[in-house]
Legacy VTK file of the C-alpha trace (Angstrom):
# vtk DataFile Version 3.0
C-alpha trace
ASCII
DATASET POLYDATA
POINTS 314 float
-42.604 -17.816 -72.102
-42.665 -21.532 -72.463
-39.092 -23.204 -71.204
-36.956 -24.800 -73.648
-36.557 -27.746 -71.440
-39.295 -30.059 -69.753
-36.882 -31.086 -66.961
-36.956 -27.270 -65.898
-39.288 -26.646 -63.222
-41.421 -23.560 -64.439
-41.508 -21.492 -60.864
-38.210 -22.787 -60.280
-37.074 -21.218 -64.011
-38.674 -17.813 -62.919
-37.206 -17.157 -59.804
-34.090 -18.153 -61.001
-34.391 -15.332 -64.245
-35.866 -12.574 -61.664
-32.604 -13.029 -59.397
-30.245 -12.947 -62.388
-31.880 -10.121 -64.008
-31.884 -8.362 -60.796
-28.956 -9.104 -59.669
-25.725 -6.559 -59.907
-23.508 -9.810 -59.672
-21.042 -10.222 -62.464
-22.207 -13.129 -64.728
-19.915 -15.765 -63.201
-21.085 -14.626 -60.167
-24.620 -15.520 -61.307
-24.068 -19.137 -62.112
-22.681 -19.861 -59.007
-25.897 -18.250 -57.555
-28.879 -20.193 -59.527
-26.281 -23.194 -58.583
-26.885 -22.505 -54.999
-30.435 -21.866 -55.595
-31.495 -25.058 -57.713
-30.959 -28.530 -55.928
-28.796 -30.440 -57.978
-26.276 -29.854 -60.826
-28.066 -31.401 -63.731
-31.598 -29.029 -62.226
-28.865 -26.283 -62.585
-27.441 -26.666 -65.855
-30.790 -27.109 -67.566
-31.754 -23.567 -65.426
-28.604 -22.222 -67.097
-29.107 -23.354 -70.329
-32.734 -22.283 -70.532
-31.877 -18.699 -69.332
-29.156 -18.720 -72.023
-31.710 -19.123 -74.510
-33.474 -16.403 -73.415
-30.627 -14.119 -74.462
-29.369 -13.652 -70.887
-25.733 -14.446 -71.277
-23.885 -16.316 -68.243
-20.194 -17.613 -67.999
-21.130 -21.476 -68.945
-17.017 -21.889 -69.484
-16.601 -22.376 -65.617
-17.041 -26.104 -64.769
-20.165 -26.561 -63.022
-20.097 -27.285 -59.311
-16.767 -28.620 -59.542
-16.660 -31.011 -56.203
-19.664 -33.036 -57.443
-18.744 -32.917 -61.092
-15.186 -34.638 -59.769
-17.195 -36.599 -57.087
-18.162 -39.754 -59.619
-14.604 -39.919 -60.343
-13.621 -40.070 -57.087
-16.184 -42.821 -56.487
-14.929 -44.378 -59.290
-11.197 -44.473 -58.429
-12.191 -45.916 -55.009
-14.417 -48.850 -56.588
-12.056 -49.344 -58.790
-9.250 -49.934 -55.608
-11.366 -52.555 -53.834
-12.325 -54.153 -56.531
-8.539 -54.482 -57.393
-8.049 -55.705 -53.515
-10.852 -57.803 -53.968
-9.164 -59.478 -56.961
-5.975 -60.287 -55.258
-7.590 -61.413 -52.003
-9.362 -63.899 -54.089
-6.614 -65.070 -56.695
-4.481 -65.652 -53.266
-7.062 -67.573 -51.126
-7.641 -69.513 -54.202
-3.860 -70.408 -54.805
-3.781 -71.416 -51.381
-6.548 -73.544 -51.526
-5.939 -75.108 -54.648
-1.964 -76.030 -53.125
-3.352 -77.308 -50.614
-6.147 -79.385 -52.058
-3.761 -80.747 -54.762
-1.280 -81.415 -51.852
-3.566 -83.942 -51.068
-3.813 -85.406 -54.153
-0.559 -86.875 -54.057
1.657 -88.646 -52.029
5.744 -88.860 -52.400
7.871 -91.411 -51.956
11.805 -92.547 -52.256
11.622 -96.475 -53.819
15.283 -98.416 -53.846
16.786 -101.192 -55.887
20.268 -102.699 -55.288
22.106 -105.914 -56.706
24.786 -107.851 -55.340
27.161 -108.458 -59.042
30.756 -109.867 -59.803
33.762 -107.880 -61.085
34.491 -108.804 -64.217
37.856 -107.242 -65.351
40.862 -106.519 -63.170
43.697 -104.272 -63.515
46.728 -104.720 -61.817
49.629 -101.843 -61.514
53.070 -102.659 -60.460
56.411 -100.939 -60.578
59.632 -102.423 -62.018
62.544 -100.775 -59.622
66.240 -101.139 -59.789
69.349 -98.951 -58.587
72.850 -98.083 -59.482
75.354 -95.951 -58.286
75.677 -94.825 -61.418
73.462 -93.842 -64.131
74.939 -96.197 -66.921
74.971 -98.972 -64.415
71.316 -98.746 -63.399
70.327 -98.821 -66.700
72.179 -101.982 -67.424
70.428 -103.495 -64.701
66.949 -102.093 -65.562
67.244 -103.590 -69.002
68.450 -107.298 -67.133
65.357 -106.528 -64.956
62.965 -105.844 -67.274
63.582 -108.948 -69.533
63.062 -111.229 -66.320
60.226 -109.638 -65.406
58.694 -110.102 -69.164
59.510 -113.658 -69.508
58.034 -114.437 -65.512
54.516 -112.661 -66.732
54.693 -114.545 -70.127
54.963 -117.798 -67.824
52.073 -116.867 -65.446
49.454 -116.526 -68.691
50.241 -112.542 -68.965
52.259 -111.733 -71.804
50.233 -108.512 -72.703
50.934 -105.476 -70.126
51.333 -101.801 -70.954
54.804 -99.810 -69.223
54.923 -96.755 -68.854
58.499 -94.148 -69.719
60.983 -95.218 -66.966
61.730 -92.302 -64.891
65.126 -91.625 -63.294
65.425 -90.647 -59.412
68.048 -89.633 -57.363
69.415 -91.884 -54.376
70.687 -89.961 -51.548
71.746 -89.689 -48.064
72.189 -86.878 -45.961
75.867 -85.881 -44.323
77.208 -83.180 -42.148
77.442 -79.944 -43.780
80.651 -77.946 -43.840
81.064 -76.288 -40.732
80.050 -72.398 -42.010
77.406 -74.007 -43.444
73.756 -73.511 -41.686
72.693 -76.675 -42.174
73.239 -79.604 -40.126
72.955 -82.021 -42.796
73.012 -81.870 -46.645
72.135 -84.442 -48.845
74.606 -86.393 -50.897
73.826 -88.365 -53.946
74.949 -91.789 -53.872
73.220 -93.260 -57.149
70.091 -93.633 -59.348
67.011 -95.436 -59.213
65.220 -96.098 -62.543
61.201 -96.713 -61.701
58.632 -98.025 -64.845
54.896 -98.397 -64.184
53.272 -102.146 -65.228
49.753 -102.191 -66.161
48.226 -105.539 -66.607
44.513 -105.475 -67.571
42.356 -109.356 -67.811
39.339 -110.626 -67.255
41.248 -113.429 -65.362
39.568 -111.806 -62.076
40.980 -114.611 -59.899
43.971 -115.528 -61.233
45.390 -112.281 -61.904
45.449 -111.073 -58.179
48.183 -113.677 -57.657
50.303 -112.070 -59.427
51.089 -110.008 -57.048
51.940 -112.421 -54.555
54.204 -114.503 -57.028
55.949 -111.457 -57.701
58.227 -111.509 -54.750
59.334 -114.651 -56.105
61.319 -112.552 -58.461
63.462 -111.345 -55.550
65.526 -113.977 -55.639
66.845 -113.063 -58.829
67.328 -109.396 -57.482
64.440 -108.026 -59.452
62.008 -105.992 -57.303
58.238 -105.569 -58.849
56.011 -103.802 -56.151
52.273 -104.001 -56.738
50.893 -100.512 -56.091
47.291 -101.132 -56.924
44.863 -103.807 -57.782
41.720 -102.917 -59.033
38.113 -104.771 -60.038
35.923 -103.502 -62.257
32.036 -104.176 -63.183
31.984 -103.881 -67.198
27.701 -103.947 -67.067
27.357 -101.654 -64.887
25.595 -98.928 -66.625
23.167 -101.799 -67.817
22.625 -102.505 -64.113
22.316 -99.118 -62.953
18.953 -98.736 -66.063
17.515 -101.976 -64.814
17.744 -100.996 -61.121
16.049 -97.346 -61.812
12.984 -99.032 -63.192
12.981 -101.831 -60.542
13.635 -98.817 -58.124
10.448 -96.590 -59.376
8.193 -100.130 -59.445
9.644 -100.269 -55.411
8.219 -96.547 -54.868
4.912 -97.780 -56.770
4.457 -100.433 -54.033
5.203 -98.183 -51.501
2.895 -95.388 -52.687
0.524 -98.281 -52.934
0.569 -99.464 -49.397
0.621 -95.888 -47.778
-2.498 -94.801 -50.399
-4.314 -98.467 -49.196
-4.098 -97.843 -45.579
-5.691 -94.314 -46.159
-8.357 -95.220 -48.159
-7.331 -93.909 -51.260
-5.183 -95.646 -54.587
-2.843 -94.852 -57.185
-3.567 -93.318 -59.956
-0.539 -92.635 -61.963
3.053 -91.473 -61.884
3.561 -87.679 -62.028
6.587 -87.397 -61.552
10.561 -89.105 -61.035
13.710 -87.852 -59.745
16.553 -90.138 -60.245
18.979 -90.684 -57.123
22.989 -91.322 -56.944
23.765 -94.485 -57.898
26.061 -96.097 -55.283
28.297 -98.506 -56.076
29.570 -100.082 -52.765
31.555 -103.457 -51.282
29.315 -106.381 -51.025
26.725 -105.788 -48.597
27.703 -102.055 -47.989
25.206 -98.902 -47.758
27.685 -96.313 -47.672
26.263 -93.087 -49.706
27.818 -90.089 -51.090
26.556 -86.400 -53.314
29.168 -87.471 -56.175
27.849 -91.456 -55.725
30.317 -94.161 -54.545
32.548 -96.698 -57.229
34.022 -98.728 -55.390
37.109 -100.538 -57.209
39.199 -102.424 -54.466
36.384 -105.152 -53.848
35.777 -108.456 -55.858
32.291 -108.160 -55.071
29.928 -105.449 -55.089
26.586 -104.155 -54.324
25.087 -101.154 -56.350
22.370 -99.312 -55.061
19.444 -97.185 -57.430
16.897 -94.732 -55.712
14.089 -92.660 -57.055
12.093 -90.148 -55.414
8.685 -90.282 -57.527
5.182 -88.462 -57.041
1.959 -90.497 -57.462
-1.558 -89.303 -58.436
-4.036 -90.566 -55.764
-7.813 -91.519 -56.498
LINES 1 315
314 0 1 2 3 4 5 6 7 8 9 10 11 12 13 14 15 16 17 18 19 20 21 22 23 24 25 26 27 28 29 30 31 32 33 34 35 36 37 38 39 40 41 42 43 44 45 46 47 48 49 50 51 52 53 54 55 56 57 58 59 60 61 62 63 64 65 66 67 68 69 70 71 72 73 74 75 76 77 78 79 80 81 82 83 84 85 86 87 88 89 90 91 92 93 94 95 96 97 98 99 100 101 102 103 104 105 106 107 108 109 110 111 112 113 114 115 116 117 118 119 120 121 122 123 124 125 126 127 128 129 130 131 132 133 134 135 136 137 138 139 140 141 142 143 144 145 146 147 148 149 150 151 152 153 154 155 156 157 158 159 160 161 162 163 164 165 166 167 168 169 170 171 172 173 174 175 176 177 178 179 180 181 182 183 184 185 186 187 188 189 190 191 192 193 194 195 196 197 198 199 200 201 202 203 204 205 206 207 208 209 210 211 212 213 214 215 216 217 218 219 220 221 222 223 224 225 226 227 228 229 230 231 232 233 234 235 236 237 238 239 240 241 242 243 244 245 246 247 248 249 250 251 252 253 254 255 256 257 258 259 260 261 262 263 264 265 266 267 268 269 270 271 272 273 274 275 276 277 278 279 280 281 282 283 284 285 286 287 288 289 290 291 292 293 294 295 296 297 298 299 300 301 302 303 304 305 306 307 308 309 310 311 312 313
């Protein structure tokens, strides 16, 4: 009987049907046999499927030499792990290197600007005071006060200023308490002081700081101004603080420059710029800050730019 497959081995094909027929085995029982006689589960399948052909009927429904059927997929799964591990070795060794390698591409640097500039605008504040012991009479002598004080600024070049709403304060002293009281001492009103702010704002910077000093002439007269603040102000400042961030990032050029020249190397371009806190300081003065410095009580001043900026190197 010729086989029905060329892969079959013809003595191999022979024994195999002699066992089977032979054999009392049930017919599961039989393909697990020619399995253990043939070497190899594609030699047994095509000993199976030839004998099935030849009308002898075998149990093909039970998988066929399970472990090695599932041993590709095993083999499979496993390749497929390392070459996953593989993957991620690489990808990190590669990050690395590539950090590195453009770590050394570029070199940072902090470059700083600063200019020494003139106020020009001053404010001064003041407070118009007077007292009574009563209300009616302080207010008479806040409204003679006030009119000396207006015609004094009109004759020192001021006659603009801004006042604020007078605000009414108690004047008292303290006194023995009653005897049952507690207290040692309880305070006893003995009249009322009426207080207005002054504002004065010119770009007089030099003569309006006098003011404050020709104020006491006023005494005399029984008026009392007290200067509570003075303060000078830089109108071009945010002009100043844009020219000194570009002089600042040409400063880190330089210095990017001169590092990158003594190692060989040059500048390519700028990658990147991180603007600093301006600081605006007394003449002279490198006082810093987080929230940045404005300084108001000086005449002069210094303000201060930095950048922090990344250069390309070649």
């Amino acid at each position: 009987m010729k086989n029905p497959y060329d892969e079959v081995d013809e003595e191999v094909y022979k024994l195999a049907k002699a066992a089977v027929e032979n054999s009392p085995e049930k017919r599961h029982d039989r393909s697990f046999f020619i399995r253990r006689l043939c070497i190899g589960s594609r030699r047994a399948d095509a000993v199976i499927a030839a004998l099935q052909r030849d009308g002898i009927r075998l149990n093909s429904s039970l998988p066929m030499n399970p472990s090695a059927s599932n041993r590709p997929y095993l083999f499979g799964l496993l390749a497929g792990l390392f070459l996953a591990a593989a993957l991620c070795f690489v990808a990190v060794t590669f990050t690395s290197t590539w950090v590195r390698l453009m770590e050394s591409q570029v070199v940072k640097v902090t470059g700083s600007a600063r200019e020494n500039v003139k106020s020009d605008l001053v404010v001064w504040n003041g407070q118009l005071q007077c007292e009574g012991k009563t209300l009616q009479e302080a207010y008479t002598k806040f409204e003679a006060d006030q009119k000396k004080l207006i015609a004094f600024l009109g004759v020192k070049g001021f006659p603009k200023y801004s006042a604020s709403p007078v605000n009414v304060r108690d004047v008292a002293k303290r006194k023995r308490g009653p005897l049952d009281s507690e207290d040692e001492s309880v305070p006893e009103r003995t009249g009322y002081q009426l207080v207005q702010a002054v504002q004065i704002t010119s770009p007089e910077v030099e003569r309006l700081p006098r003011l404050a000093a020709d104020c006491l002439s006023l005494m005399a007269d029984g008026v009392v101004v007290q200067t509570t603040s003075i303060e000078f102000i830089y109108t071009k400042a945010a002009e100043t603080k844009v020219k000194l961030m570009a002089d600042a990032t040409e400063d880190a050029r330089r210095r990017a420059e001169e590092i990158a020249q003594r190692g060989g190397r040059k500048v390519h371009e700028l990658r990147t710029a991180r603007m600093g806190v301006v600081q605006v300081n007394p003449l002279h003065s490198s006082a810093t800050s987080w929230e940045g410095n404005d300084n108001r009580d000086s005449f002069e001043k210094t303000i201060t730019a930095t950048v922090s900026a990344e250069f390309s190197l070649k």
